[in-house]
Each structure stands twice: as C-alpha cells, then as structure tokens.
LONUKE-801218 format. One line per 3 residues: number of its first residue (from 0); for each residue y, x negated, z negated of N, C-alpha, C. Coordinates in steps of 0.1 Angstrom, whole numbers. Atoms other than C-alpha are relative to their C-alpha. Example, Ala and Ser with C-alpha at 12.3 -4.5 7.8 and 13.67 -1.06 7.14 Angstrom:
2
0 = -12 -9 0 -45 -123 -78 12 -9 0  -11 9 0 -11 -137 -71 11 8 -8
This chain:
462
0 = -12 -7 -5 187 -246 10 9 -11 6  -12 10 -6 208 -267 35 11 1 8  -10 -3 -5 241 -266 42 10 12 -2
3 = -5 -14 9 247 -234 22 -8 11 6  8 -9 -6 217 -219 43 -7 1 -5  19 -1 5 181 -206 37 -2 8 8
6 = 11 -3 -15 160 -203 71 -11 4 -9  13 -3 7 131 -181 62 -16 -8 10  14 12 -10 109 -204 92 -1 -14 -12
9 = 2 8 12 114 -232 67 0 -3 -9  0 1 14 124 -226 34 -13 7 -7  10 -2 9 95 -223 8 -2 13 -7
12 = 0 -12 10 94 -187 -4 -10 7 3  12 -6 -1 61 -171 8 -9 -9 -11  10 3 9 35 -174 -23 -9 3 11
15 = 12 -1 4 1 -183 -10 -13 -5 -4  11 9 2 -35 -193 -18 -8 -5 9  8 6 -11 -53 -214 2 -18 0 -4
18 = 20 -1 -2 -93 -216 11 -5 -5 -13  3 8 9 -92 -241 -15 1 2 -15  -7 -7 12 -79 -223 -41 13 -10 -5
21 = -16 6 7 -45 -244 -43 12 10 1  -10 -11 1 -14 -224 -47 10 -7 4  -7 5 -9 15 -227 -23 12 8 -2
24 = -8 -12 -8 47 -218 -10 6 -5 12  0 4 -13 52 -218 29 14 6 0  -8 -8 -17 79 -206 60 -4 7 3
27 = 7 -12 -8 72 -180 80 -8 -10 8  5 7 -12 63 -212 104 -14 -2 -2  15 4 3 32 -226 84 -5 11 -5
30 = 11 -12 1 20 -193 72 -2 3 12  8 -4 -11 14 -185 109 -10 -12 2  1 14 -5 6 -221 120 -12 -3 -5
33 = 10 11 11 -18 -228 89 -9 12 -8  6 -18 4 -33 -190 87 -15 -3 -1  19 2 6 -69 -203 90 -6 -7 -11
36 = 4 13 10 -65 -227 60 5 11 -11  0 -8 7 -52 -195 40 -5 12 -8  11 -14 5 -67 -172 19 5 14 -1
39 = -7 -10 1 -40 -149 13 17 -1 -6  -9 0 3 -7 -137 3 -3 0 -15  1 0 18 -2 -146 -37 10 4 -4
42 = -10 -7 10 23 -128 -45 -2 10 -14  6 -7 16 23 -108 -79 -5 12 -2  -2 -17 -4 33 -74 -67 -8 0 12
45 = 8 0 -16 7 -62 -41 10 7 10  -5 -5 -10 36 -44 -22 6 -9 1  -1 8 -12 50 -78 -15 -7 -9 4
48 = 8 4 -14 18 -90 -3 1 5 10  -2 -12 -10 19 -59 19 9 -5 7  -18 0 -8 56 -65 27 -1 -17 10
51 = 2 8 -9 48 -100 40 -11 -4 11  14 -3 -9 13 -91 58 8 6 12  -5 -9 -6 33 -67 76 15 -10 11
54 = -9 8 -7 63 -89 84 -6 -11 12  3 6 -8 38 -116 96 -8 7 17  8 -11 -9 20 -91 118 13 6 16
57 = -12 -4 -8 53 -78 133 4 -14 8  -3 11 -7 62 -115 141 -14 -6 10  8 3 -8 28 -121 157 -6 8 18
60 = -5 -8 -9 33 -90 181 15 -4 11  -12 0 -7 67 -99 190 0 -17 10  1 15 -12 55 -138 202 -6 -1 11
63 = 11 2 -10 24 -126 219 -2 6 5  3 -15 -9 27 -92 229 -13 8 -6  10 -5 1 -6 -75 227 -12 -7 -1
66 = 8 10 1 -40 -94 220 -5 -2 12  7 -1 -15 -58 -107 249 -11 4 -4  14 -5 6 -86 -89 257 -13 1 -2
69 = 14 7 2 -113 -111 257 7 -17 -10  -7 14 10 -98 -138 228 -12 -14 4  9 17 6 -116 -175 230 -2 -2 -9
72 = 0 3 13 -113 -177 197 -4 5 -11  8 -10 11 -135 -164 166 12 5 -5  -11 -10 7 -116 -143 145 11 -8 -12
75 = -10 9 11 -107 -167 118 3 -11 1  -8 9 -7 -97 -191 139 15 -4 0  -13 3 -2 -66 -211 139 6 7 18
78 = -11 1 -15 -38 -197 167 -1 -8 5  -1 4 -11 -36 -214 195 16 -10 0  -17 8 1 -5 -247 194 12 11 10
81 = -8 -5 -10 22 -234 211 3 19 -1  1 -13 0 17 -197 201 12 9 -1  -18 -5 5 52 -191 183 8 -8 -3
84 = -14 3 -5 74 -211 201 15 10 -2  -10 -9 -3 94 -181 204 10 -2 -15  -10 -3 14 105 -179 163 9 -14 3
87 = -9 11 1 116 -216 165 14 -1 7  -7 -2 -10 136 -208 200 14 10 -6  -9 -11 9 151 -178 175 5 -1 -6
90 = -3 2 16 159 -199 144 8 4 -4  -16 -8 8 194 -181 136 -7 13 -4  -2 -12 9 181 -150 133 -14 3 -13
93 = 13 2 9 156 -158 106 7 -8 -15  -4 4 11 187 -168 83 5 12 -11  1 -4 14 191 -156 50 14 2 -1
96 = -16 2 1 227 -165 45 11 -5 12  -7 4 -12 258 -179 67 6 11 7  -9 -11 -7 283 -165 88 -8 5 19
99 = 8 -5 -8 261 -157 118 -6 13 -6  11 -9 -1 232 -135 124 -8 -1 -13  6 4 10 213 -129 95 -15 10 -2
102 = 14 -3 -2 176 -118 88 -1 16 -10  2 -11 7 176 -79 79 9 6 -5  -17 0 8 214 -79 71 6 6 14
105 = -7 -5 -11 238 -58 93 8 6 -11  -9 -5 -2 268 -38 91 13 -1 -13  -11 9 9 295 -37 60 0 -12 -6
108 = 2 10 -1 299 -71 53 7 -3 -16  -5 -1 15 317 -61 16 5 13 -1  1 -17 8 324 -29 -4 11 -7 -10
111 = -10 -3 13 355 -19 -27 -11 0 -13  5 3 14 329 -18 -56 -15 -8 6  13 11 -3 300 -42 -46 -11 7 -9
114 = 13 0 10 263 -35 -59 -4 -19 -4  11 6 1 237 -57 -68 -15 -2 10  12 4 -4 209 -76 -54 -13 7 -6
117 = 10 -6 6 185 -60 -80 -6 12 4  4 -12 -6 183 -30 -60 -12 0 11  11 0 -13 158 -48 -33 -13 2 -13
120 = 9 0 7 133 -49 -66 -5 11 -10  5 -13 8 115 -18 -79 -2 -2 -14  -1 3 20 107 -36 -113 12 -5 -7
123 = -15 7 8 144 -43 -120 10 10 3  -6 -12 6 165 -19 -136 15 -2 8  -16 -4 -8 201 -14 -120 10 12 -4
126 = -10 -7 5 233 3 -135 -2 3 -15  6 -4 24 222 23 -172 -13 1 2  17 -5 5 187 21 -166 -4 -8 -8
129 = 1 12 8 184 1 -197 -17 6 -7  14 4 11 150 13 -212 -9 -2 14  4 2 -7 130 -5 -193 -9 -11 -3
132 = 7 15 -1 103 -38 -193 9 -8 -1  -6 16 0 126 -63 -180 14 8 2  -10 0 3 161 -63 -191 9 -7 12
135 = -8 6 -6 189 -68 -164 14 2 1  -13 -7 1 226 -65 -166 8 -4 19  -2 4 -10 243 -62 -129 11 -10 3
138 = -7 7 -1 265 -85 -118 0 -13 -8  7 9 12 251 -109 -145 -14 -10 -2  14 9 -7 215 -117 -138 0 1 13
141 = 0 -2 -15 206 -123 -104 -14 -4 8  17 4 -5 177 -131 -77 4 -14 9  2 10 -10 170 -164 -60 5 6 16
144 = 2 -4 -13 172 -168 -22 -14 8 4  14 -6 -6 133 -164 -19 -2 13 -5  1 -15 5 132 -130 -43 9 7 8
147 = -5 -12 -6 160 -114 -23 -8 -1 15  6 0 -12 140 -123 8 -9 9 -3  10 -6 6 111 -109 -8 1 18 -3
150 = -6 -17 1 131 -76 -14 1 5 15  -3 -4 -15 143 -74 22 -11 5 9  16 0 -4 106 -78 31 -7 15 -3
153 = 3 -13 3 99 -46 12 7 10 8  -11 -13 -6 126 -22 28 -6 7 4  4 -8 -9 109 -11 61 -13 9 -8
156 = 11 -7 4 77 -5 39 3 10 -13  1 1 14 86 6 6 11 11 -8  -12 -3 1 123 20 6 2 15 -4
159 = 5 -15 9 123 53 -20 16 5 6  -14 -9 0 153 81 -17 6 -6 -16  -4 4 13 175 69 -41 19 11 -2
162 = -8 -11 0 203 101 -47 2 6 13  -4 -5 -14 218 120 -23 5 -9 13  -5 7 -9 234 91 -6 -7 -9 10
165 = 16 9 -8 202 67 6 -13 11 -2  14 -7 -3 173 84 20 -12 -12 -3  9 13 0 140 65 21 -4 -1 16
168 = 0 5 -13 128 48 49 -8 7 14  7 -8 -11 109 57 82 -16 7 -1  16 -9 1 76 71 69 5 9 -14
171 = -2 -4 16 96 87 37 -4 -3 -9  2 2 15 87 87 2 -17 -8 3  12 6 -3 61 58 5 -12 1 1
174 = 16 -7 -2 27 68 18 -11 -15 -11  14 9 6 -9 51 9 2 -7 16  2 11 -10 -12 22 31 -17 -6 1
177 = 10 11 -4 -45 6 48 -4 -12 5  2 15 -8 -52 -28 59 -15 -5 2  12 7 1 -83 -45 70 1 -11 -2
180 = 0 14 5 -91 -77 56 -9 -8 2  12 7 -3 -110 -104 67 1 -16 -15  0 10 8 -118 -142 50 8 -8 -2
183 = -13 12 -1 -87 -158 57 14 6 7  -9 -7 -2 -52 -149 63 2 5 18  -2 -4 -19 -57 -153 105 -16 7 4
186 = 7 -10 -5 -85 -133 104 6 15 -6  -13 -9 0 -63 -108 87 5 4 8  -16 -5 -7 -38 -110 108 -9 7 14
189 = 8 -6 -16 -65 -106 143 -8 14 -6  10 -15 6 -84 -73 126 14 6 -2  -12 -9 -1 -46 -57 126 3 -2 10
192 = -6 4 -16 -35 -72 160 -7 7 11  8 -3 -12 -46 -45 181 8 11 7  -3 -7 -7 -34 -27 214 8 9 -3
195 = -10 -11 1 -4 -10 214 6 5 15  -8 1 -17 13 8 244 13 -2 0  -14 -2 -3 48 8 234 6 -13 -13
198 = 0 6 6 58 -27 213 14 5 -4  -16 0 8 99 -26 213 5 -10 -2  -3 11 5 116 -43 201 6 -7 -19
201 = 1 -3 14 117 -59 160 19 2 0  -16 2 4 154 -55 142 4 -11 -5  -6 14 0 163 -90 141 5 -2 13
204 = -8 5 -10 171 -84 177 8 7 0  -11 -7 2 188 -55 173 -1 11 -12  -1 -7 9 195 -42 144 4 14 -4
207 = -5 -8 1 219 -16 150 -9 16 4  7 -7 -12 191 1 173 -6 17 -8  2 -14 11 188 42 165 -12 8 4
210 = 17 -7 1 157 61 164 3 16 2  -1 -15 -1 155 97 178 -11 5 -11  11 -7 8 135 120 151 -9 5 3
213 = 12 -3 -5 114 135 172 -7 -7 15  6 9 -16 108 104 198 -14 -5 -3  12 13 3 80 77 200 12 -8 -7
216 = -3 12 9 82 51 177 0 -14 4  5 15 -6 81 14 195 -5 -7 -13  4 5 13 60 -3 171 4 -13 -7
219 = -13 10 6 83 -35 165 8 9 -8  -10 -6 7 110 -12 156 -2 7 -13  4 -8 12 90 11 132 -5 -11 -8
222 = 5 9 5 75 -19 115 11 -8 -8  -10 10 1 108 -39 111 12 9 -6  -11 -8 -3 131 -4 109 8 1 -14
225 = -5 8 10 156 -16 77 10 17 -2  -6 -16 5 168 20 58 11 -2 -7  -10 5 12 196 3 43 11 -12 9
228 = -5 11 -5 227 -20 56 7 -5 -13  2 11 12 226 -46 31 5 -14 5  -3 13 0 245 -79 29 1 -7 -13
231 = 3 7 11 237 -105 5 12 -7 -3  -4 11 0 264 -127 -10 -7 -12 -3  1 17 1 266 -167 -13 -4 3 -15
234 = 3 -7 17 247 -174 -47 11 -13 -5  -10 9 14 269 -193 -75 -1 -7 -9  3 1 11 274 -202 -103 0 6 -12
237 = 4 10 2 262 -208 -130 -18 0 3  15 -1 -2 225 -220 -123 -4 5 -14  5 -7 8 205 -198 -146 -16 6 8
240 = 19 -2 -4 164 -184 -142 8 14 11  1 -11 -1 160 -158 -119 -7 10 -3  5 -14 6 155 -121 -131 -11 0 4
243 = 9 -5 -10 126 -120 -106 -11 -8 -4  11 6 1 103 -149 -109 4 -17 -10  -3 15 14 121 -178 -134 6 -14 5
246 = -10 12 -3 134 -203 -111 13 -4 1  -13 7 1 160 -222 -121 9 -3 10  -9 1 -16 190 -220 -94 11 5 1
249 = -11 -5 -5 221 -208 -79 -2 16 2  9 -16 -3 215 -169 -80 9 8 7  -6 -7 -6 227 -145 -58 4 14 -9
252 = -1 -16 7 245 -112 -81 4 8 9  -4 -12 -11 264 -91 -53 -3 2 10  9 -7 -16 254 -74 -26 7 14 5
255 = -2 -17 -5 263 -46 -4 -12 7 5  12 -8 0 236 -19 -8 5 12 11  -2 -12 -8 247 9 14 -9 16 7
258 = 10 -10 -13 233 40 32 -3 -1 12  3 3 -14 222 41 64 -9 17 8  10 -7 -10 214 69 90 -16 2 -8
261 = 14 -8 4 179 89 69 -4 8 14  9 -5 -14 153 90 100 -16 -1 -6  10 -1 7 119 101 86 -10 3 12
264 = 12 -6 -9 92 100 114 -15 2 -3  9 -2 2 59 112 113 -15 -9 9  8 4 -11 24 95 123 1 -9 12
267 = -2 18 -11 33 62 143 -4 -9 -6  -2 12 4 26 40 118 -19 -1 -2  18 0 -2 -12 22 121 -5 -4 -13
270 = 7 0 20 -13 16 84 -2 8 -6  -2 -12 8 -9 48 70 -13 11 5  8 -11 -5 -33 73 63 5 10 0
273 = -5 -14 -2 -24 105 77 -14 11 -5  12 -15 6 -40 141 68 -15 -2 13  11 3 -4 -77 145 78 0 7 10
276 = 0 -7 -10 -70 170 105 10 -4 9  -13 6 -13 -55 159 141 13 3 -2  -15 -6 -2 -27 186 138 7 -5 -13
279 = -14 6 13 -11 169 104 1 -8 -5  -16 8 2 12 150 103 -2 -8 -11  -1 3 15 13 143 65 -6 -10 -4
282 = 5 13 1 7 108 53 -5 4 -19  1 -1 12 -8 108 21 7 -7 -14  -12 5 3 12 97 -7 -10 1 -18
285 = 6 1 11 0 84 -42 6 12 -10  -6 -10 9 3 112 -70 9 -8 -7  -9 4 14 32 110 -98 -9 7 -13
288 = 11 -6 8 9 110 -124 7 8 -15  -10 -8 10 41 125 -147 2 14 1  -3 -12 -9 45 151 -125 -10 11 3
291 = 14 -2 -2 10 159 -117 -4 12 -3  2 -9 7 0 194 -126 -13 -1 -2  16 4 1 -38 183 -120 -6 -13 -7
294 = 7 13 5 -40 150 -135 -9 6 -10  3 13 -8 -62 137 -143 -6 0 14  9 -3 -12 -81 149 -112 7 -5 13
297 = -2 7 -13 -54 144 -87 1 -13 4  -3 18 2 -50 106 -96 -10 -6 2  14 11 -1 -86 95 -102 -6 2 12
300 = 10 -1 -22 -101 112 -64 8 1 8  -10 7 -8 -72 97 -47 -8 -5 12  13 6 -10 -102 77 -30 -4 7 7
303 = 11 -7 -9 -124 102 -15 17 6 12  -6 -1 -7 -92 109 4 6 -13 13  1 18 -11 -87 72 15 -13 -2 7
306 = 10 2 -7 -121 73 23 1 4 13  -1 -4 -14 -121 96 47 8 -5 10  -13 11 -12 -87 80 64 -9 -14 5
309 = 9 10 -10 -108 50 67 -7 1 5  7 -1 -3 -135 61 80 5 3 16  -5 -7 -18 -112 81 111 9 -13 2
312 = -5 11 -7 -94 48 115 -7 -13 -1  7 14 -3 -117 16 110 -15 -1 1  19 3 2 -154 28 112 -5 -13 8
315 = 13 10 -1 -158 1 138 0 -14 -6  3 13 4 -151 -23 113 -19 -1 -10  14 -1 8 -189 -8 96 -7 -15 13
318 = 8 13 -9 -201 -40 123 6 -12 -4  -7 15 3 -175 -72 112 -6 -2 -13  5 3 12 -190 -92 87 10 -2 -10
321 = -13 5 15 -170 -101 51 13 13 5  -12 -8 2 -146 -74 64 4 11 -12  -3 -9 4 -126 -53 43 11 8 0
324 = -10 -12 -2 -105 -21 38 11 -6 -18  -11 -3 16 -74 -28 10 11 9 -1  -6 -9 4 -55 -2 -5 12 -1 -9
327 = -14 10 7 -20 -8 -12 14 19 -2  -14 -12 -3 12 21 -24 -1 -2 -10  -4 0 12 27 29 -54 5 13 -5
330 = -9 -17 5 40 63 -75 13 1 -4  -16 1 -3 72 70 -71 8 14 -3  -10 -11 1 99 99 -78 16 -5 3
333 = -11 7 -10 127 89 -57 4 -8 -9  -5 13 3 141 60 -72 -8 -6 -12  8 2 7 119 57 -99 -17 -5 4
336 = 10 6 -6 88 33 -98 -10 -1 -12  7 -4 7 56 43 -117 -12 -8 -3  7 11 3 31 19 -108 -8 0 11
339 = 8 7 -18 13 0 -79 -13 6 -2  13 4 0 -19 6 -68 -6 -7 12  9 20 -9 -43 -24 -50 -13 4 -7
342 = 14 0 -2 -78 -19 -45 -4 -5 15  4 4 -17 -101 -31 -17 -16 0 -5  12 -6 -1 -137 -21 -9 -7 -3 9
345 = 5 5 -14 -163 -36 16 -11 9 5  6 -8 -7 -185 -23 43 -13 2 -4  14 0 3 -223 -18 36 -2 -5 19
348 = 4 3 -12 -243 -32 65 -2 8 10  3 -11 -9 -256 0 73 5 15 1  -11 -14 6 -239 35 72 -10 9 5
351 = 2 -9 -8 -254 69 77 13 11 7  -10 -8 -9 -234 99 96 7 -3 -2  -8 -1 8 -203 93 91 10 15 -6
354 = -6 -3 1 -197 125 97 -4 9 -13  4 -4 10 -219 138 67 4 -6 -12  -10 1 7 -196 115 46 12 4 5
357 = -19 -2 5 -165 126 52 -1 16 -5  5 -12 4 -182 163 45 0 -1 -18  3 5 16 -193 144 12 16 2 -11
360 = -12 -2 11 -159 135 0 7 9 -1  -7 -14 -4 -144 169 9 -10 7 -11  6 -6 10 -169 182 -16 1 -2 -12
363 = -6 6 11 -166 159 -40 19 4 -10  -9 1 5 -130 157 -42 12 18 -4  -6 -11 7 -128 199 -44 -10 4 -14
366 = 12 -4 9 -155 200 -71 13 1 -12  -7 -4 15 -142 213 -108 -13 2 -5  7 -10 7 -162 222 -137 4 9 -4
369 = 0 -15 -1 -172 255 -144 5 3 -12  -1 -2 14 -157 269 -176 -7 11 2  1 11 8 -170 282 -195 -7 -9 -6
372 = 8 8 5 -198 260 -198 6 -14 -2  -3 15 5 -180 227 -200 13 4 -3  -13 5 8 -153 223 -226 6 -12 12
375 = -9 7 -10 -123 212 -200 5 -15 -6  -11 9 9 -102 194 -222 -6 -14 1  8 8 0 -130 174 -230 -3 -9 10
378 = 4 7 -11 -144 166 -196 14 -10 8  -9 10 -7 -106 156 -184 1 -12 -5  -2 17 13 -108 127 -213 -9 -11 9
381 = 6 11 -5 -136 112 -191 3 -1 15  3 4 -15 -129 117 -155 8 -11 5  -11 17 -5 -102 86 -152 -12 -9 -3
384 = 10 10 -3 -132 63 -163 -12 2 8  14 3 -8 -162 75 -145 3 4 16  -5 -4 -17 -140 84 -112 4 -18 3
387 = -4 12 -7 -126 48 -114 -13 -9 3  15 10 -2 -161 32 -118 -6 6 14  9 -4 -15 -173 54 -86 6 -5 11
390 = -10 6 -15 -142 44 -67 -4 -17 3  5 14 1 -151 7 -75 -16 -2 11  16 1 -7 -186 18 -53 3 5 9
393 = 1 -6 -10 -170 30 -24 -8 -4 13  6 7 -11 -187 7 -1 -17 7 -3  11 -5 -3 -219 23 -14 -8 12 6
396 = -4 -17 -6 -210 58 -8 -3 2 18  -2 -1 -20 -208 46 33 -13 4 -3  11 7 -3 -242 37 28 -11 16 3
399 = 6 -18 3 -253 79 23 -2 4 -7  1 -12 12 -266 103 1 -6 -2 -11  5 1 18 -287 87 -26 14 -10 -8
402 = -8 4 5 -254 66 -31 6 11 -8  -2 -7 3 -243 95 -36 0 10 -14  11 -3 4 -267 108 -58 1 -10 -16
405 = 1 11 11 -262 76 -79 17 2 -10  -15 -2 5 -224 83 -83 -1 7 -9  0 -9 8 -230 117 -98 -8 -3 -12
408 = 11 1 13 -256 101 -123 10 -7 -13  -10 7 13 -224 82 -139 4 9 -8  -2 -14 12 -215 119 -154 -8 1 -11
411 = 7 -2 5 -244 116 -170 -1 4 -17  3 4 15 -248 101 -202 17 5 -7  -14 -8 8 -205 111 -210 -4 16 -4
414 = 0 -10 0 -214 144 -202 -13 6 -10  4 4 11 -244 140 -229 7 1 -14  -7 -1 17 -224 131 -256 14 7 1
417 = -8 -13 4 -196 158 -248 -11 14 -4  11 -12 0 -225 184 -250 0 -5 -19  2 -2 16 -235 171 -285 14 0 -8
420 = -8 -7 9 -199 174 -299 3 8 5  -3 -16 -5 -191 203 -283 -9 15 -6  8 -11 7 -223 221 -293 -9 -6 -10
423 = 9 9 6 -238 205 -320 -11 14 -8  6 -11 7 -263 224 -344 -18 0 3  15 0 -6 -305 227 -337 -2 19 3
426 = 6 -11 -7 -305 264 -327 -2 3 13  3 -1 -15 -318 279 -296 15 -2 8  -13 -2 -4 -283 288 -286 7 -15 3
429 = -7 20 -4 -267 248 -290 -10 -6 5  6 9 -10 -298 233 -277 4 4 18  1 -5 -15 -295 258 -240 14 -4 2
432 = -14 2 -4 -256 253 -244 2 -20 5  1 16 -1 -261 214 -248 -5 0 16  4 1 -8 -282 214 -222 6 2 20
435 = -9 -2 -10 -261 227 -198 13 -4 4  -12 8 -5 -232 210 -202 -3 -14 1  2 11 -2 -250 178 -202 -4 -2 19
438 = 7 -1 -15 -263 189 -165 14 -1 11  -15 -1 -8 -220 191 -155 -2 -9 8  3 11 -10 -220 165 -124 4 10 14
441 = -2 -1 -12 -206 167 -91 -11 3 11  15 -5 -9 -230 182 -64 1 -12 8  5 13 -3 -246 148 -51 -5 4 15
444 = 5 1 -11 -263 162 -21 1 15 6  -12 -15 -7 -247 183 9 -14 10 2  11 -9 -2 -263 214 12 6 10 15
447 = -1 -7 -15 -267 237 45 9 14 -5  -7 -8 2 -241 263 50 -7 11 -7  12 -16 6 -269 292 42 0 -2 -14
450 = 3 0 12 -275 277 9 19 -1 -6  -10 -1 5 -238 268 4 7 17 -2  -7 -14 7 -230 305 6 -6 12 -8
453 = 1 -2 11 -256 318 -15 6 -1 -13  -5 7 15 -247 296 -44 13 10 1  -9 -6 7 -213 312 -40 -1 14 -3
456 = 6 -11 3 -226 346 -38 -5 1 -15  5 -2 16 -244 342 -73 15 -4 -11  -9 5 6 -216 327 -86 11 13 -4
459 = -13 -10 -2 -191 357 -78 -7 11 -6  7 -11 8 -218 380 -94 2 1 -15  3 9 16 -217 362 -127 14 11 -7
C-alpha cells in the first residue's frame, strides 16, 4: 500500500496456484500477463474464485474487444505483449482507496450511521447475528485492503436481498453458475472469451450508468453491474488480524453500505443456467435445503438439471481436450448464507445423442419411489449418498445409456439392505416384499413413448 493507496493492477491480493504447484499472490497485471504459468484462482471460497474469473474475463473483453476469429495462438497460450496496455493507461480507476476514482466505489461518500465492511463477506456475521462460526463485532474487527477487494469482487455476482432496503443484484437471488475450464488460467480465460454483439461498457467507467428492466444487457455492464454504492474508509489503527484471512495490518472497519436502484434482468448472463425450455427465463437457483419441502431429493438431483444446461450451452466443448464444466452458487435466503457449492466434471471423448440425454436426466430427476413398496423414510436416508456418488460420474452419463444403467446399479446393494430391515422374517410374504424393494432403482434405460404409456396405464389400474 503506497502513499495511503492500494492499486488492484499491483497490489498482491489475488490468491493463486501456479503450474508448479507454488502458491501466490498477484495484480490484476500478472494474473493476466502470467495466465499460462497459472493454474488457477486459490482462493478458499469458490465464489471468490468465481468473483475473480469473472472480473478477469470482464477486463480481458474490455482491452480486446471480442476474440479474433482465427487466434494464432493455442488455447493455453500466453497473451500476446502489449495485450492490456489499456488497464495500465487506466491505473486510477483500479484504486481501492484515495480521493479520486475508485474501483467499484461510487456515490455517498459517508452516512449519519456508517456500516461495516463485513457486509462485502457472506461468512461474516454483521449487527446481532452473533450465533454464528466466526465471531465479529462491527466497528471493531475489520477486513484488510485485499479481503475488501475480494468482497467488491463478489457484488455483481453474488449480491443476496438483504431487507426491504437492498435488493440483490442483476440476475437476483444468486443463480447456479457455469464455467468452462481448461489446464491453465489462459486457457480458462480463452474457453469463456467468446463473441458477443453488444460489449458496453464495464462500471469502472461509468458507474453511475442505469439499466432499463426490460432492455439488452451490454455485457461489460451486466458483468461489472455493482448492486450497492459502497465506500470504503481509510484503514487505521490499531494493526490487528483480519476477520477474513489473518493478516496482520491496518484494517479497514467503516463503510458506507447503501442501496442502490433493484434492477433484476433476466437471461443475458453467459454463465448462468437458465430453464431447459427457450421461453424461460428462470435461472436456476441452488435449493435452501432448510426450506426445501422435497429434500432430500431437491438438493441431491440438482445435477441432472446442470446437466442438461450444459449440455444446451457447451456441447461443443464434448471435442476440447482436458476441458471442463465447473459448478459454482451457493444457498441462500436473502441475506442469509447456507453453503457453497463447487463441483466440476469432464467430457468423455465420445458422447451419444445428446438429445437422448437430456430426455435421460428429465426422467431421472422426476423419478420417486413407489410407496407402498419402498419404505420412504428409509430410502430418503440414502439418496444424499448414492445421488452424490452419481453426480461425481457425470462425465460418464454423457457417454449414454449403459452409463446410465451403471448409475442405477448404485441403488443397489442400499436398497438390499433396506429391504432386509424393512422386511425381515423367512416367509413367503418378506421374501416377495424383500425382493421388491431391493429391485427400487431409477429407470436406467429410456423407453419408447408406447411403452412409456403402457407402464402408466398398469400403474393407474393398481
């Protein structure tokens, strides 16, 4: 920090890992600069990997425009010298602090009752929320330069309703996010860098800039679009750890948190998966598994809905080699933060239909058992572990139908030993009962409409 500043092009506050497996902290300059020597973002919380994938993404749009459309350069290739001139040409507005321009910071500049900084971080309690993990008192503990940066970073993505007064941000109550992922952070970044018609402009140039509800979205702006006018104070004294990550420093406690203009647009955003049908809109959105009237069910086949989103937005990565799909959001009830989820799943070489998977997981993920042959109660105790072990095989699932086939066989042996407590005994009756609930399993292989409406036919007789 010099001169009472902290430039995010050069100050040290991006966590990440390199090829080599050493552990860093960059600028915004050398994480672009030095992207083919990186492995990834190392941050703790995967939404501020996300939050700085996304930031660097937005800054590699805004230096170069749109990709060219025959690149020179493999995918995991170093940029090109000279690429992002532009941030350096920009350096003020990439400050942190200072009486200028500041990076993500606009409008009241102080408040008759000041907040807290702690409000940029979902795992850190603010006002009476005292039962909590980590203990913080406001005005008392505080965050580094790099953690409030790190908060800022989150906003556009992440930014929950918090009472009547703050809305959440421009896709609302935080959807499920997708990203493709290659072997190094600049292959990353080029498997997201693709063709836009309407860029914009980011809010570092103009912040103030307002968004019609039912316009287009310039994809700078929706990317960068900050749901909150937030100014950070100067940090102080006394040096003490910060709340956030433990370094010893000058900590920033006040802040103006404020509201801002609630603009909720629909479907512009190229990370998000929206509903599986053209006409809606609706981004999918991790369950609250408190809330949940289906858990476990709606929690554990979360996936077969991401599936399909992947499928309608990256099948042609089923051709890039080492690529993959990662899966980034969290559960939320407006202001309250329930728990992240981060997964990532790779391609199989070869795929059948795709469109006979996405039929698959649409079956899959309305399947139930039948009462009353299978004791429910029972069966809900196992579907969180043999739904997460299937989701861990999504890449095999592309592959078709004996994957398929193999998924359902994980019911197996649980559904076994619920049969024998459920029906124990050697008479005819507990053997045929056994027997049948050990057979409970997801239908593995699609069947033709004719037979699909049999089956329901017998069924509705029963």
């Amino acid at each position: 920090m010099k001169n009472g500043n902290y430039n995010l092009i050069d100050e040290q506050w991006i966590p990440v890992l390199m090829r080599d497996g050493e552990f860093r902290r960059v600028g915004i300059l050398k994480a672009l600069t030095q992207a083919e020597q990186i492995r990834d973002i190392a941050a703790s919380n995967p939404m501020d990997r996300f939050a700085v994938l996304r930031l660097l993404l937005a800054l590699l749009y805004w230096c170069r425009g749109n990709p060219p459309r025959h690149p020179a350069e493999d995918i995991g290739d170093a940029f090109p010298a000279g690429y992002f001139s532009k941030i350096t040409d920009n350096k003020e507005a990439f400050n942190l602090l200072g009486d200028g321009p500041r990076f993500y910071q606009f409008g009241v500049k102080s408040a008759k009752t000041p907040t807290t900084p702690n409000y940029l971080i979902h795992e850190i309690p603010t006002a009476t929320y005292i039962a909590h993990f980590v203990h913080a008192r406001d005005g008392v503990d505080g965050l580094c330069p790099a953690c409030c940066a790190m908060g800022l970073a989150r906003l556009p993505a992440f930014a929950t309703q918090q009472g009547q007064g703050k809305g959440p941000g421009i896709n609302g109550k935080p959807p499920i996010y997708i990203v493709p992922m290659g072997p190094s952070l600049a292959a990353t970044l080029r498997l997201c860098w693709q063709p836009h018609p309407n860029l914009g402009v980011p809010s570092w140039e103009n912040a103030e800039l307002r968004l019609l509800k039912n316009g287009k979205v310039p994809l700078l702006t929706g990317l960068t679009w900050i749901p909150r006018t937030v100014w950070l104070d100067d940090p102080n004294e006394p040096v003490e750890p910060c709340i956030m990550c433990g370094r010893v420093t000058r900590l920033i406690r006040r802040s103006v948190f404020a509201r801002r203009v609630s603009v909720e647009l629909r479907k512009w955003d190229p990370f998000v998966v929206y509903g599986n049908d053209d006409d809606d809109v609706r981004p999918l959105r991790a369950v609250d598994p408190i809330a949940s009237k289906t858990f476990p069910l709606s929690v554990t086949r979360e996936w077969t809905k991401v599936l399909r989103g992947v499928l309608q937005r990256y099948a042609p990565l089923l051709n890039v080699g080492e690529s993959k799909i990662w899966v980034i959001s969290f559960s939320t009830d407006q202001a309250k933060y329930f728990e992240a989820i981060d997964y990532e799943f790779g391609f199989p070489q070869t795929s059948s239909d795709l469109v006979e998977i996405d039929d698959q997981c649409d079956r899959w993920r309305k399947w139930r058992p039948r009462a009353p042959r299978t004791p429910e109660a029972a069966f809900f105790n196992i579907v969180p572990h043999a739904e997460n072990r299937i989701a861990a095989r999504a890449a095999e699932l592309l592959a078709g139908d004996e994957a398929w086939a193999q998924a359902a066989d994980e019911y197996r042996p649980l559904m076994k030993s619920i049969a024998s407590a459920f029906s124990p005994g050697v008479t005819t009756r507990a053997l045929r009962q056994r027997r049948r609930i050990s057979k409970v399993a997801p239908a593995a292989a699609l069947r033709s409409q004719t037979t699909e409406k049999k089956r329901r036919e017998r069924e509705a007789d029963k």
